[in-house]
Residue frames relative to the residue before (quaternion, step in Angstrom):
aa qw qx qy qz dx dy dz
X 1.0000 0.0000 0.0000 0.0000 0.00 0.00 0.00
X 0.4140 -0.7619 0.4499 0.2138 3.62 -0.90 0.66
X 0.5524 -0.5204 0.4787 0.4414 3.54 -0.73 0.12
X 0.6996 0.3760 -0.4053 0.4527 3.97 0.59 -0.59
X 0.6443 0.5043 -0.4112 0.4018 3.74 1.44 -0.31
X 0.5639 0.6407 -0.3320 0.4016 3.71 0.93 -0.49
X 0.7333 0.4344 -0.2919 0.4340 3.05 0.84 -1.42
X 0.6608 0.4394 -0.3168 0.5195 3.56 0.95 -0.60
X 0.3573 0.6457 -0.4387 0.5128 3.89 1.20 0.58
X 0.7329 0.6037 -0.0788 0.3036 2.74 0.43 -2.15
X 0.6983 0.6052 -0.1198 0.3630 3.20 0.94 -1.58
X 0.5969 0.6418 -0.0754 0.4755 2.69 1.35 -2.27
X 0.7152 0.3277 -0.2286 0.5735 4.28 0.38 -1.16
X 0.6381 0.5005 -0.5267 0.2547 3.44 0.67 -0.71
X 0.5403 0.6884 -0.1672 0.4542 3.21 1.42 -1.31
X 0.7277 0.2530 -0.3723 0.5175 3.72 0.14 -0.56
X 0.6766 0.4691 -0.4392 0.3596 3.67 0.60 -0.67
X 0.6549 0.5330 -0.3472 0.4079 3.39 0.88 -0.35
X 0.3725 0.8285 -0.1846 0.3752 3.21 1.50 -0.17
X 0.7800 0.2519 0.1203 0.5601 2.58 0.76 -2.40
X 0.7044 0.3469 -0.4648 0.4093 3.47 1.25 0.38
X 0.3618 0.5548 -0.5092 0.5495 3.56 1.57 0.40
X 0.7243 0.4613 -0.4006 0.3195 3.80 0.04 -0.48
X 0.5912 0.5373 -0.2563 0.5442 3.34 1.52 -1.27
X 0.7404 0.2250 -0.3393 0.5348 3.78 0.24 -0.48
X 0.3307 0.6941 -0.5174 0.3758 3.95 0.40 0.12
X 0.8136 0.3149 -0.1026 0.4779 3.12 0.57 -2.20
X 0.4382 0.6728 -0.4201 0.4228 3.72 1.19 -0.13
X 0.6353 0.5497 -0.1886 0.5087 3.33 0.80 -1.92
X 0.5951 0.6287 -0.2235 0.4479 3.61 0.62 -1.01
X 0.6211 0.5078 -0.1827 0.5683 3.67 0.74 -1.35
X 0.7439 0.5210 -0.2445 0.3397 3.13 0.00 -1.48
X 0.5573 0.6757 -0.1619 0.4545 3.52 1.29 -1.51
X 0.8357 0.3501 -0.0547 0.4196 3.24 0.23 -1.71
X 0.5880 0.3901 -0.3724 0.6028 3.99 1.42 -0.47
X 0.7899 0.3328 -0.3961 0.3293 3.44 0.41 -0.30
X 0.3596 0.5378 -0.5261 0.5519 4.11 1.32 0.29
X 0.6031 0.6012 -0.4426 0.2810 3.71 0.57 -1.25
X 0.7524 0.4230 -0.1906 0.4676 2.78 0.52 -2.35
X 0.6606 0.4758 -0.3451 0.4671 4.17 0.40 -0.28
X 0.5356 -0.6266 0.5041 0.2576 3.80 0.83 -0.56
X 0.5610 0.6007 -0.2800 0.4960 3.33 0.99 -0.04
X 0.4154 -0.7691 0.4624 0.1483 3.48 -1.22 0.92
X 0.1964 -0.7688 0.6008 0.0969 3.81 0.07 1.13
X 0.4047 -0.8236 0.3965 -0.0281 2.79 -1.05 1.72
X 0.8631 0.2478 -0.1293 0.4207 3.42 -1.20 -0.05
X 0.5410 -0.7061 0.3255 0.3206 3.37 1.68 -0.02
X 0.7148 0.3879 -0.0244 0.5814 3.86 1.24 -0.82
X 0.3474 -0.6981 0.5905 0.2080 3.65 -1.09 0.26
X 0.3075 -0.6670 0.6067 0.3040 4.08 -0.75 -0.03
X 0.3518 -0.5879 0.6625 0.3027 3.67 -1.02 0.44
X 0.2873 -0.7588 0.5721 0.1194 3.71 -1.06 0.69
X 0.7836 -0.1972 0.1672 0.5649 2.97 0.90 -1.51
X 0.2660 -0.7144 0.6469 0.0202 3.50 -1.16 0.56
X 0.4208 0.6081 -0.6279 0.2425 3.48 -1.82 1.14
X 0.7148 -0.5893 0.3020 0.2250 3.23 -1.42 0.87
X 0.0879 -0.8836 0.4410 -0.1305 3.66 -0.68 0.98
X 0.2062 -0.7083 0.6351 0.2291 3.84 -0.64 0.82
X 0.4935 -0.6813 0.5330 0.0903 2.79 -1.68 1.05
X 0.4892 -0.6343 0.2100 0.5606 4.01 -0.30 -0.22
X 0.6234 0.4596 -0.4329 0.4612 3.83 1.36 0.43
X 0.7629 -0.4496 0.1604 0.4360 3.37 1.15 0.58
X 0.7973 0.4013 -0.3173 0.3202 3.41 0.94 -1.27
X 0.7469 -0.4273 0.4074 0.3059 3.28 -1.86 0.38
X 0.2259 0.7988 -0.5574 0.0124 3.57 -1.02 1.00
X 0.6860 -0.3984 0.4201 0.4407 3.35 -0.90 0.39
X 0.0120 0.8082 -0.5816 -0.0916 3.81 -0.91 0.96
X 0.1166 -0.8250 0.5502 0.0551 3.94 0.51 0.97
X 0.0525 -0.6785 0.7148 0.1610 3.77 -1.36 0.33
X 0.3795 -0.7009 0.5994 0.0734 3.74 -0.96 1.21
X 0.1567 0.6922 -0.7017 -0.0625 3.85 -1.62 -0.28
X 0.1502 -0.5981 0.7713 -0.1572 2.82 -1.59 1.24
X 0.5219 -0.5231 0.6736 -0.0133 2.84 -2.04 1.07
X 0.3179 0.7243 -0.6119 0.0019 3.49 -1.56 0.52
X 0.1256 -0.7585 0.6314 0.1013 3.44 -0.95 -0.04
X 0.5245 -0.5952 0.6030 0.0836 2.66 -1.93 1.44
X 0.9033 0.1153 -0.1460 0.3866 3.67 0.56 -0.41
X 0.5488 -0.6145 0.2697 0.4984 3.40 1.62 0.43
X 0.5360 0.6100 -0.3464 0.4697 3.65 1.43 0.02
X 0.8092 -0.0068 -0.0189 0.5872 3.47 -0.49 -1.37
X 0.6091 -0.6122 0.5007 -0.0595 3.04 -2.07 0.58
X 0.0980 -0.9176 0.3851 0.0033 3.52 0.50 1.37
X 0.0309 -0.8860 0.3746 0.2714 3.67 -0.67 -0.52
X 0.2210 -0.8526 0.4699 0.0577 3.03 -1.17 0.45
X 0.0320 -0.8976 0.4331 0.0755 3.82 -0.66 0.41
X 0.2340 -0.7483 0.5995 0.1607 3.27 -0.92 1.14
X 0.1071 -0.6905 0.7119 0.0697 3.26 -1.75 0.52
X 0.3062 -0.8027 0.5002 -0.1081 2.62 -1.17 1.94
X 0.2839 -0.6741 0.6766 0.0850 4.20 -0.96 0.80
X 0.7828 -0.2070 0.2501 0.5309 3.39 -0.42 1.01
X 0.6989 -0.4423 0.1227 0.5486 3.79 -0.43 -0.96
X 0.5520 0.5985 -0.4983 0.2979 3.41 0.83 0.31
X 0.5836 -0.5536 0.4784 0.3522 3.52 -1.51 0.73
X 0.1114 -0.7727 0.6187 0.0884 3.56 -0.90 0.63
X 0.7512 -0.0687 0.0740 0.6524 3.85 0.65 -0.94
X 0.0980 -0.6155 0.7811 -0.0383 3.43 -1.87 0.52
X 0.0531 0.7247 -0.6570 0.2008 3.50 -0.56 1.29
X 0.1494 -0.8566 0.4866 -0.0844 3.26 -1.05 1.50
X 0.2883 -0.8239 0.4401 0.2104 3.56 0.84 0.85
X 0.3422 -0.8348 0.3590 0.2391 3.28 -0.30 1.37
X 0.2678 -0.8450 0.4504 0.1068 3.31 -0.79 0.83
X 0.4315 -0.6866 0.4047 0.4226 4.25 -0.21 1.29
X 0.0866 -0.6460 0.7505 0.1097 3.62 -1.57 0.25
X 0.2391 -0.7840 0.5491 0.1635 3.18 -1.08 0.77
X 0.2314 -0.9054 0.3540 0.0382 3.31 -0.59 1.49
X 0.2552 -0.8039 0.4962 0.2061 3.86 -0.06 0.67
X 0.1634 0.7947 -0.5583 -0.1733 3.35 -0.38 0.65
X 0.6293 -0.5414 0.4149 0.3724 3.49 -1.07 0.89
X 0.7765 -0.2425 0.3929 0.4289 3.04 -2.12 0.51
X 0.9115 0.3095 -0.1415 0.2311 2.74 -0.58 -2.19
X 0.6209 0.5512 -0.3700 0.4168 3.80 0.83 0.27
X 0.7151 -0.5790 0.2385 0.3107 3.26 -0.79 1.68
X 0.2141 -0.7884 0.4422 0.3702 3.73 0.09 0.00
X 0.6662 0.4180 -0.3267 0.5242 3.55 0.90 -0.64
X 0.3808 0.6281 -0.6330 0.2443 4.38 0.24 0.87
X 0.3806 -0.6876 0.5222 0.3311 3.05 -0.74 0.96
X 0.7558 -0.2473 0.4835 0.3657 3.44 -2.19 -0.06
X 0.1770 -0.6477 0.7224 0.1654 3.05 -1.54 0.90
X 0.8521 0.2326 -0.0255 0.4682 3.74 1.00 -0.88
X 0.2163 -0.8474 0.4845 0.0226 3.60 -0.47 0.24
X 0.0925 0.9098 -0.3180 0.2502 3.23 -0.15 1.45
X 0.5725 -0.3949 0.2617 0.6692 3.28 1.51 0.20
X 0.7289 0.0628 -0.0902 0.6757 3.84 1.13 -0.03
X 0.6982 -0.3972 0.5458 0.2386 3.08 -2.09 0.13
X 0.0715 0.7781 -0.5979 0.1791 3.00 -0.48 1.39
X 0.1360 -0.8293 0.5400 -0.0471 3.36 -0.72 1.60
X 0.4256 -0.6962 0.5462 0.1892 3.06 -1.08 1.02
X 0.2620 -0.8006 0.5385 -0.0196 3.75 -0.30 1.17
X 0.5506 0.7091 -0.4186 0.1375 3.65 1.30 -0.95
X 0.8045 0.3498 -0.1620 0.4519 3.35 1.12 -1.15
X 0.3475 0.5913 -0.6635 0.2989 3.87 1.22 0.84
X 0.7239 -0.4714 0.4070 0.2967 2.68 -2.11 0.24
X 0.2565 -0.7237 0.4528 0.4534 4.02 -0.44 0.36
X 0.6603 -0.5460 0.4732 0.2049 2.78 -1.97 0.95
X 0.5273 -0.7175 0.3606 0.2777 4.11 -0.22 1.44
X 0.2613 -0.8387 0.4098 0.2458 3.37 -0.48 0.46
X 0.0841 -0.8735 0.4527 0.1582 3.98 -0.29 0.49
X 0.4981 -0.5768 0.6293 0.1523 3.40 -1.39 1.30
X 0.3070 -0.8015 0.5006 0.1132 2.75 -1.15 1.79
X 0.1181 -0.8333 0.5269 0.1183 3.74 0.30 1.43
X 0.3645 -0.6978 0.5461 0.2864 3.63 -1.24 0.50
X 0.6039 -0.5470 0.4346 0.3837 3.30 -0.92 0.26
X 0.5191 -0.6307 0.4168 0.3988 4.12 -0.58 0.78
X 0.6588 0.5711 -0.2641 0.4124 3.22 -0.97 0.75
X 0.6616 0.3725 -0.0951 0.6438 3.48 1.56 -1.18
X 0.2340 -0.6735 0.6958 0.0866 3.60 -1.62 0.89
């Protein structure tokens, strides 16, 4: 074998393995994406993530890995179209960032107006568990009527 055939060996495996380890963390990135829309309620779009960016990285035991940044899309109300980006080490999750997205909250009558925020999320979000419930009323007909 020649030295111009090797190198074009070389090249040739480096390339497919890199391939298959862009495909293997893809679907990782992918996972990640979709449990976390789950765990938030939110609808992870388009099914797939985008690679953004790519470049070499030390891990914390030292060795070189592949450092990929992903984006994805979701939506809270099947309308508009948020993002979000994950950033992957070889296969291990490093960041998930979720671009906060407004929610428009009704808050009943019967809840104090001045309770503060239990949570914070791109909007006021009130915690409602411990108002009083709101009374329910039997629709009575006037006498006389069937």
């Amino acid at each position: 074998m020649s030295p111009s055939e090797f190198i074009i060996l070389f090249v040739l495996i480096t390339g497919i393995l890199y391939w298959i380890d862009t495909i293997f963390a893809k679907e990782i990135a992918c996972k990640h994406g979709k449990d976390r829309c789950k765990e938030l309620g939110v609808t992870f779009l388009d099914a797939t993530v985008e690679i953004t960016k790519t470049r070499l990285k030390r891990n914390s035991k030292g060795s070189v890995k592949f450092k990929r940044d992903y984006s994805f899309e979701f939506s809270s109300d099947g309308i508009k179209r948020y993002q979000g980006t994950i950033t992957m080490l070889g296969k291990v999750l490093i960041d998930l960032h979720m671009s906060a997205y407004p929610e428009n909250i009704t808050i009943p009558s019967y809840v104090e107006k001045d309770v503060t925020p239990s949570a914070t999320f791109g909007s006021t979000v009130v915690d409602i568990s411990d108002a009083p419930k709101k009374p329910t009323v039997k629709n009575k007909l006037p006498t006389g009527f069937k």
